[in-house]
C-alpha positions as CSV (number, residue, x, y, z in Angstrom):
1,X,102.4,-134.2,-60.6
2,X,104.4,-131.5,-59.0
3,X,105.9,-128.3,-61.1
4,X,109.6,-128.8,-62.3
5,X,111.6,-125.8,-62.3
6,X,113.0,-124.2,-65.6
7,X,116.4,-126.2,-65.1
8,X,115.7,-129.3,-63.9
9,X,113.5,-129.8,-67.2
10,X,116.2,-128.7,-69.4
11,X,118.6,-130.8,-67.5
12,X,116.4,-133.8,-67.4
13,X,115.5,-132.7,-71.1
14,X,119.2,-132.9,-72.2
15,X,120.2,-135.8,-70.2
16,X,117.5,-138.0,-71.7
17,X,116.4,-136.9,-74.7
18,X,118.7,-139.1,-76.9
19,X,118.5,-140.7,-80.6
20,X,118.6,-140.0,-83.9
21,X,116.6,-136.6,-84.1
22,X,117.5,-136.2,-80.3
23,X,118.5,-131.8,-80.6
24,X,115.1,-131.6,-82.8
25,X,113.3,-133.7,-80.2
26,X,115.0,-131.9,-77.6
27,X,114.0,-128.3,-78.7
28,X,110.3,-129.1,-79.8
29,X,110.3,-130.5,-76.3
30,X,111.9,-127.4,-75.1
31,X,109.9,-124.9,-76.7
32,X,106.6,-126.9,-75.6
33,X,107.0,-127.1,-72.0
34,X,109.0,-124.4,-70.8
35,X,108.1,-121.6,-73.6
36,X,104.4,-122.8,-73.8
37,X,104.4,-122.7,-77.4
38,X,101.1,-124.4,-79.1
39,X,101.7,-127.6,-80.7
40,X,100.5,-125.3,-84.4
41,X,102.9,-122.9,-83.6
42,X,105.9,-125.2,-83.5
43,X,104.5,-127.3,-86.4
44,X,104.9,-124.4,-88.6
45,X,108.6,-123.8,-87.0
46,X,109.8,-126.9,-88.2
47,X,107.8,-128.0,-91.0
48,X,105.7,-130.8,-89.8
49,X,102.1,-131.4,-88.9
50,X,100.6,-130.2,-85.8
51,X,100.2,-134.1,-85.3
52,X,103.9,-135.3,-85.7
53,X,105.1,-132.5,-83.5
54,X,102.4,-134.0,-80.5
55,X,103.9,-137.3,-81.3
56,X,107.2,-136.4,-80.7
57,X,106.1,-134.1,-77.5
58,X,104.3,-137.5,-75.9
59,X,107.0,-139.9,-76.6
60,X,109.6,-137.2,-75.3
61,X,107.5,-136.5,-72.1
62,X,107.2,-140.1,-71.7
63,X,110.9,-140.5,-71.5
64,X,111.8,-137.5,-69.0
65,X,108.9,-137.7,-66.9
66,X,109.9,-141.8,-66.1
67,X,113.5,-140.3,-64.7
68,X,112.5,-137.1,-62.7
């Protein structure tokens, strides 16, 4: 897999990242890939489990990666 820059993850990110909880999803996602922050560390951010925020990291990487 090649390195994506900063913006075309944010832009692939924003453009594809859609849904019900789509701006949580989008800034978990966000603050995982491009602000390398640990999967506890954003858990405690928003209130969930360290397992639902991986959950909704894989599904969302699942998502952009198929389109860039």
């Amino acid at each position: 897999m090649r390195d994506y820059s900063r913006t075309e993850l944010t832009e692939a990110i924003d453009e594809w990242i859609v849904g019900r909880n789509a701006h949580r999803d989008r800034e978990i996602l966000k603050s995982r890939l491009i602000d390398g922050h640990t999967f506890e560390a954003l858990a405690e951010l928003y209130d969930m489990s360290p397992r639902q925020i991986k959950r909704i990291v894989y599904k969302c990487e699942d998502i952009i990666f198929r389109h860039i």
